[in-house]
C-alpha positions in Angstrom: 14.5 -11.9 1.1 11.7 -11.6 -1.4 8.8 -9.5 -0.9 5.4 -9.2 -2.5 3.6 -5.9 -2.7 0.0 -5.6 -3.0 -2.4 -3.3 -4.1 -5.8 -4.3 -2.9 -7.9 -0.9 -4.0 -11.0 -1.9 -5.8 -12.3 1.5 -6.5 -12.6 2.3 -10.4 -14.9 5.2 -10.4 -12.1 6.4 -11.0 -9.6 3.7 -10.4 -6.5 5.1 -8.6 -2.7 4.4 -9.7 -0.9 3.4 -6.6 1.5 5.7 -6.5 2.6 4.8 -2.9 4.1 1.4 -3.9 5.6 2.7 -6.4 7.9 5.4 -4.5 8.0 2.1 -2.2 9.8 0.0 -5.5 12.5 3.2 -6.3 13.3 2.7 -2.6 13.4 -1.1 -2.7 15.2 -1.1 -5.8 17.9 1.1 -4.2 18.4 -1.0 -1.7 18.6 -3.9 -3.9 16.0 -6.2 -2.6 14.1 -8.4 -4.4 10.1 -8.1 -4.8 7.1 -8.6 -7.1 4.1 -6.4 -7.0 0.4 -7.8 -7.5 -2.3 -5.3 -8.7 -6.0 -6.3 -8.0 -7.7 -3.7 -8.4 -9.3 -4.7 -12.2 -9.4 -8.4 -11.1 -12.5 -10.2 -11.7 -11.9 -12.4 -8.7 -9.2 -10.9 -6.1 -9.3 -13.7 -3.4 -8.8 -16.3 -6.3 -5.5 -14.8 -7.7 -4.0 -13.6 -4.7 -4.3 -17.6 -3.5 -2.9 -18.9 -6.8 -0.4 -16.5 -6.8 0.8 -17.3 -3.1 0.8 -21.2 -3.7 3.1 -20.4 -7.4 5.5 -18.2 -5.7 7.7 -18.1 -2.4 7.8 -14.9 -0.1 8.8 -14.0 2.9 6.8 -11.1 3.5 3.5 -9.5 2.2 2.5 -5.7 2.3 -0.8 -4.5 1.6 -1.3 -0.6 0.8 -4.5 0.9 2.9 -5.3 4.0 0.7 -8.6 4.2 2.5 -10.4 2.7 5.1 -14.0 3.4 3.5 -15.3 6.0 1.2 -15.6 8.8 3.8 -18.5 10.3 2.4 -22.2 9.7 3.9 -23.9 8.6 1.3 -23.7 5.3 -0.4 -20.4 5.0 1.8 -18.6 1.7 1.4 -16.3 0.0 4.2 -13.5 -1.8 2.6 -11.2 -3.3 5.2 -13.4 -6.9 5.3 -12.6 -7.5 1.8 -8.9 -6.8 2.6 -9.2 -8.7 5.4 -10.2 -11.5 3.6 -7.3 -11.3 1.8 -5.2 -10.7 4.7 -6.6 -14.4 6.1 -5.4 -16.1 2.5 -1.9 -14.9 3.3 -2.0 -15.8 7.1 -3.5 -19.3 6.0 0.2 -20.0 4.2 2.3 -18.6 7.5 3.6 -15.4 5.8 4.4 -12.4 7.9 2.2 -9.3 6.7 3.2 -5.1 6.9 0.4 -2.7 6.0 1.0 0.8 5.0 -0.6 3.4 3.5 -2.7 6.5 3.9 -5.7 5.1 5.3 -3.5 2.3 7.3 -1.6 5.8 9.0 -4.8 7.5 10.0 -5.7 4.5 12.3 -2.6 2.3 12.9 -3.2 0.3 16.0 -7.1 0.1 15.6 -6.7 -1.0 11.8 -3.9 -3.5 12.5 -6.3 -5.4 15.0 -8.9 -5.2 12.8 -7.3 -6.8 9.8 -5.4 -9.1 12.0 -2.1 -8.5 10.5 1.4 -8.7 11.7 3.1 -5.0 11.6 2.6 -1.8 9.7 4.6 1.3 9.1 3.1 5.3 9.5 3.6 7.7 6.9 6.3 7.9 4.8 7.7 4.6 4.1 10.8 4.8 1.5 13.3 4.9 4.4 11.7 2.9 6.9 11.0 -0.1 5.3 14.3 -1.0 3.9 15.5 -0.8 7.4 12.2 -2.6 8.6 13.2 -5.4 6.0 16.8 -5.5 7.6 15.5 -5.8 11.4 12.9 -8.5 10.6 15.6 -10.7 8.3 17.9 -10.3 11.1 15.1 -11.1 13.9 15.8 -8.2 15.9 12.7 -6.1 15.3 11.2 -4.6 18.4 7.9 -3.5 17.9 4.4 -3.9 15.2 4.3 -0.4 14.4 7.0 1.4 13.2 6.7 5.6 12.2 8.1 6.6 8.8 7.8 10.2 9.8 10.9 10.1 12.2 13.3 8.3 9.5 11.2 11.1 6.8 10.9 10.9 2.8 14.3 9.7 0.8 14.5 13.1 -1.2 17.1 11.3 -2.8 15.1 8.6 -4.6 14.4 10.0 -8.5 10.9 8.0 -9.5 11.3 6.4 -12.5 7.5 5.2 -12.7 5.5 3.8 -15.7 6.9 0.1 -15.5 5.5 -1.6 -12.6 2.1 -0.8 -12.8 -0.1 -1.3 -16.5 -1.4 2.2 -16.6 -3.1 1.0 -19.8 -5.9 0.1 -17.4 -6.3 2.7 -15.4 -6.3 5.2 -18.2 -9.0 3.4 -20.3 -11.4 3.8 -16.8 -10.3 7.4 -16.6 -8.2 7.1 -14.3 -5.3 9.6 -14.1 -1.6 9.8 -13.1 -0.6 11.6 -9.5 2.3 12.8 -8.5 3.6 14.6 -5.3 6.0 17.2 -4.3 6.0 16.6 -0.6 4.3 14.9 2.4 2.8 15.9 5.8 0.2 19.2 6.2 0.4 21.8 8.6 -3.4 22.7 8.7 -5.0 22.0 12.4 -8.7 20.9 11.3 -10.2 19.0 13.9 -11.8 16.6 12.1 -8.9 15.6 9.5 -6.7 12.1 10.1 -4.0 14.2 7.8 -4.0 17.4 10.3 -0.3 18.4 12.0 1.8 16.1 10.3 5.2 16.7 9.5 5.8 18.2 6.3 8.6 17.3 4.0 8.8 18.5 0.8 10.9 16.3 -2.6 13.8 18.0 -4.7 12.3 20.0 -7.2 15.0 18.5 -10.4 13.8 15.1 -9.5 10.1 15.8 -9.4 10.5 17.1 -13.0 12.7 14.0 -13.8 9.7 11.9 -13.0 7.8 13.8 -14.7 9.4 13.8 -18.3 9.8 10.1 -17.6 6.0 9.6 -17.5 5.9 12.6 -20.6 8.1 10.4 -22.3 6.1 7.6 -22.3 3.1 9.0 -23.9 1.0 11.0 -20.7 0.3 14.6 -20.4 -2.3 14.7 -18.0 -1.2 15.0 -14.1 -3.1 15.2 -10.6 -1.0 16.4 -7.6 -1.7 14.2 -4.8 -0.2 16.5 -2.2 -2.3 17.2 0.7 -2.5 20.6 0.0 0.0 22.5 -2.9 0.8 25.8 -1.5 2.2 24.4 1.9 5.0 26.8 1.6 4.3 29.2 -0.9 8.6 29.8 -1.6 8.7 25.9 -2.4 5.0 25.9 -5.0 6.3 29.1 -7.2 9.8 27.7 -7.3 7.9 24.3 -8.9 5.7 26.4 -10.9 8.7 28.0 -12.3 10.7 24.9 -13.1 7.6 23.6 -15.0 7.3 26.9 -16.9 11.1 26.8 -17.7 11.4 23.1 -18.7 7.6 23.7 -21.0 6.5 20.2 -20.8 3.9 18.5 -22.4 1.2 18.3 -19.6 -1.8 19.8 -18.0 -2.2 19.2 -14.5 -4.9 19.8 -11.2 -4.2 20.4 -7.9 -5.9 20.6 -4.4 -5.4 24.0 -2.8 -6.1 25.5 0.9 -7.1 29.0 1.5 -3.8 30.4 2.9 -1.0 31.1 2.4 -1.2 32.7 -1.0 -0.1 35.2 -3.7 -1.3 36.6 -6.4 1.9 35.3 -8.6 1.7 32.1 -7.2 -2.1 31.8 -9.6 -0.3 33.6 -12.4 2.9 30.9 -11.9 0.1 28.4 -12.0 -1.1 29.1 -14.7 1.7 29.4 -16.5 2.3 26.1 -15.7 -0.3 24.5 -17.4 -2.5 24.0 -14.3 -6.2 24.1 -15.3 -8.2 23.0 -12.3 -8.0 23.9 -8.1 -9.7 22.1 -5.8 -9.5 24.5 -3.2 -11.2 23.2 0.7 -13.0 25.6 2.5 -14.8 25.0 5.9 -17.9 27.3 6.9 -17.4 27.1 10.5 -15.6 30.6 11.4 -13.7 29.0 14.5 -11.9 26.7 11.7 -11.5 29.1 9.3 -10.1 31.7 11.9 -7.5 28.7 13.3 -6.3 28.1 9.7 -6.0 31.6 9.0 -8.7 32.7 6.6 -11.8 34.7 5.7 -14.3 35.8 3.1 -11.4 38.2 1.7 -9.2 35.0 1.2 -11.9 33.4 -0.3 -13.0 35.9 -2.5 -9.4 37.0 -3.7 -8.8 33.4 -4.7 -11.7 33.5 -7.0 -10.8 36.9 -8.5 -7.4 35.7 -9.0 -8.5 31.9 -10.6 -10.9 34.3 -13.3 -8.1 36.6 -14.0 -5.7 33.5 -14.4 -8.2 31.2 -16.6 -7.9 29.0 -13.7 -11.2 26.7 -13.2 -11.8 26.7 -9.0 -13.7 24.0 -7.7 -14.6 24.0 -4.0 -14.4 20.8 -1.8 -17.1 22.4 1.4 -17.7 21.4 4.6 -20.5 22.6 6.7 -22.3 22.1 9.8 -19.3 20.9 12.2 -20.5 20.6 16.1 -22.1 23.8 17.3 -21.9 25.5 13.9 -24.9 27.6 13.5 -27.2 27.8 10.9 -26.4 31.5 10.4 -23.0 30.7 9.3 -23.7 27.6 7.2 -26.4 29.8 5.2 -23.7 33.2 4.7 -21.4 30.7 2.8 -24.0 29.1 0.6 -25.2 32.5 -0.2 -21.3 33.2 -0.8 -20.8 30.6 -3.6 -24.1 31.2 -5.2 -22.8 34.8 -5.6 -19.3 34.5 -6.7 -19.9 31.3 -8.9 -16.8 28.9 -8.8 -16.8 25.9 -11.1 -19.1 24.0 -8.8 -19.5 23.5 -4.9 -19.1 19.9 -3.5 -20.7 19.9 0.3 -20.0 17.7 3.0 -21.9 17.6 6.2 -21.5 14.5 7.5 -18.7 14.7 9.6 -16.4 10.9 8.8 -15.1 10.4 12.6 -11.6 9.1 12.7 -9.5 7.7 15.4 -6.9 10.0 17.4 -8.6 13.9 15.9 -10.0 16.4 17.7 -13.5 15.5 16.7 -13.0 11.7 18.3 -12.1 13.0 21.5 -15.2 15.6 21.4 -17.3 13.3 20.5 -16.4 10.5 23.3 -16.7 12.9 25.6 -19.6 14.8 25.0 -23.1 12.3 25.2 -24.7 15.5 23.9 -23.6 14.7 20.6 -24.5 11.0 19.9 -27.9 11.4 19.1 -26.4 13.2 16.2 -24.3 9.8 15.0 -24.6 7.9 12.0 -24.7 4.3 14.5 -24.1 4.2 18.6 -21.0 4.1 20.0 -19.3 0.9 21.3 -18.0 0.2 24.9 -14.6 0.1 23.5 -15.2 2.7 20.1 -12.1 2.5 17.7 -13.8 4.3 14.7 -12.7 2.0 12.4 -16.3 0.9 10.9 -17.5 4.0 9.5 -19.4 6.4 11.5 -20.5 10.1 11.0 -22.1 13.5 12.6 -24.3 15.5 11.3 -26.2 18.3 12.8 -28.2 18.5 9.2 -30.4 16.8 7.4 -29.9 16.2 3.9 -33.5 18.5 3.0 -31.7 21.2 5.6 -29.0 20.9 3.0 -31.5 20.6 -0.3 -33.2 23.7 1.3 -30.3 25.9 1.5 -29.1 25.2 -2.0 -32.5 25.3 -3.7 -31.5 23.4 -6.8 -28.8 25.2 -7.7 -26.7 23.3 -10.2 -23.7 24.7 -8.6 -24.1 22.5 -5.9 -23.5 18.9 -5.8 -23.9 16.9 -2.7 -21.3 14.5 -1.9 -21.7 10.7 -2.1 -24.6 11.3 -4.5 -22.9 11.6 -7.5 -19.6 9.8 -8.8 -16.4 10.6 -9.9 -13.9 13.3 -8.7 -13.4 16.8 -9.5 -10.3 16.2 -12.1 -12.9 14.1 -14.2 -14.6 17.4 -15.4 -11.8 17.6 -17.9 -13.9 16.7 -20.7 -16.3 19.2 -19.5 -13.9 21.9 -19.4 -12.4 21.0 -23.3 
């Protein structure tokens, strides 16, 4: 059986490594099947090469990785899944079976698979899964479209030698940068978030700093942890911390961060570790903050710690979530503009996704539409982007009053980790 593995992600600003394929090829090579990957996303003409590629070669299976369904933010939002499902009709056109995966793919399983018109997809972690997936559907016994990766879990024994099947000469010449995880799933309970309550697994340690001297090795030194959140288990993030310190590689890395659980050593650790940027996600709404188990003190603390640490904070904000009042949307503008992280992103268009809280709220309540980005369908899957907002975006400008601090999301590009040059 020979399988082709493709990454359809377009986005370059900044482009993104897919790191998700290749923890899929370490599992594939351990299993000893044979497979070829195809990266578009610096092709000049995606469509074109996929089809010459498909009429060169013979496969009996293509998987596409969904990273993301659209942009998520508001403003100048784009909705990728018709271009990949153009590409999805080039393979159907030669008879070839088609699996999706991915994290955008997993947020919306059923709803996306319909929508692209494809064959089968796998949830969440796939380096288990699919080898066996590949077994059942060689041996015509498989019994279902959609199969879940989180009930076979990660392979913690898969060591991620990374660098060869992807030309990360590209990538880094369009600033993009080199991710890595330590472990999958996040506890949090937002209820707008297609990531909230799933199962956490975390990697061995030795082989996460195996991967990592690998990619050292060959010549990189600057890291992004693409973990949901990093201090899911605070035991787990100082004991990585302290292997980094103890093996004293040659890297800088960033990390996304939520407000709880923390310690004061665990920013010290950091540090230590050559970590140089948080992004660290903060809701304004007190019922959210109260059911994820933080406050102002968390908050603050976390900034006092990050300055006594040399740590540079960055703040991914959300504001104005349904029946959020103004009161406490302005107490936690007024908050930043006093305490002064690196700079404030601010979200308040709420992106609604399939199977969250905020879907089922929001179908249910008529209250509500008149606040939507587009009207509901009869039949609403969520898949084509739509938002809430109970703000407008010169509520928003008001509240900030041009405070650089502030940066409104969707309006400008790039991501927090390209501030590095900034920060030199």
């Amino acid at each position: 059986m020979k399988i082709l593995l493709v990454n359809p992600n377009r986005i370059q600003i900044p482009p993104v490594i897919p790191i998700g394929l290749e923890y899929i090829a370490s599992a594939l090579d351990k299993a000893q099947i044979d497979y070829h990957f195809l990266d578009l996303c610096f092709s000049t003409n995606a469509f074109e090469e996929l089809a010459t590629h498909l009429d060169t070669h013979q496969y009996d299976l293509v998987g596409f990785t969904i990273r993301n369904i659209d942009s998520t933010v508001y403003f100048n939002n784009e909705f990728y899944l018709p271009t990949i499902k153009q590409l999805i009709i080039e393979v159907k056109a030669r008879n070839i079976p088609i699996v999706l995966g991915g994290a955008g793919f997993s947020a919306m399983p059923e709803q996306i698979l319909k929508y692209v018109g494809a064959d089968y997809g796998i949830i969440g972690p796939a380096e288990k899964i699919f080898p066996y997936f590949l077994e059942q559907l060689k041996a015509n016994k498989l019994t279902q479209t959609i199969y879940d990766g989180h009930l076979h879990g990660i392979d913690a024994t898969l060591v991620h030698t990374r660098g060869t099947l992807v030309d990360y000469s590209k990538y880094m010449a369009h600033e993009g940068i080199i991710g890595f995880e330590t472990h999958r799933g996040c506890s949090g309970i937002c209820p707008y978030c297609m990531e909230a309550r799933r199962k956490v697994e975390f990697r061995k340690i030795p082989h996460i700093i195996t991967e990592l001297k690998h990619l050292i090795a060959q010549g990189y030194s600057h890291f992004h942890l693409c973990d949901c959140e990093f201090n899911e288990d605070l035991i787990f993030s100082m004991d990585f911390c302290r292997a980094l310190i103890e093996e004293d590689l040659s890297m800088e890395w960033t990390l996304y961060m939520k407000p709880t659980p923390y310690f004061e050593h665990l920013f010290e650790l950091l540090s230590q570790s050559k970590a140089y940027l948080i992004t660290l996600s903060v809701d304004s709404d007190p019922r959210i903050q109260r059911a994820n188990k933080y406050s102002y003190y968390e908050l603050e603390k976390i900034i006092e710690f990050c300055d006594k640490y040399n740590l540079k904070l960055a703040i991914d904000l959300l504001i104005g979530y349904l029946g959020e009042s103004m009161d406490s949307i302005k107490r936690i503008i007024t908050f930043f503009k006093r305490k002064r992280p690196l700079t404030v992103s601010i979200s308040f268009n709420f992106r609604i996704f399939a199977n969250t809280e905020l879907a089922g709220i929001i179908t249910a309540t008529p209250s509500y539409h008149k606040h939507l980005s587009r009207t509901l369908t009869k039949q609403e899957g969520f898949v084509e982007p739509i938002f809430f907002s109970q703000l407008s975006l010169k509520d928003v400008e008001k509240l900030i009053e041009d405070d650089s601090l502030f940066k409104i999301a969707g309006m400008f590009t790039g991501v927090n980790y390209q501030q590095k040059l900034a920060l030199d």
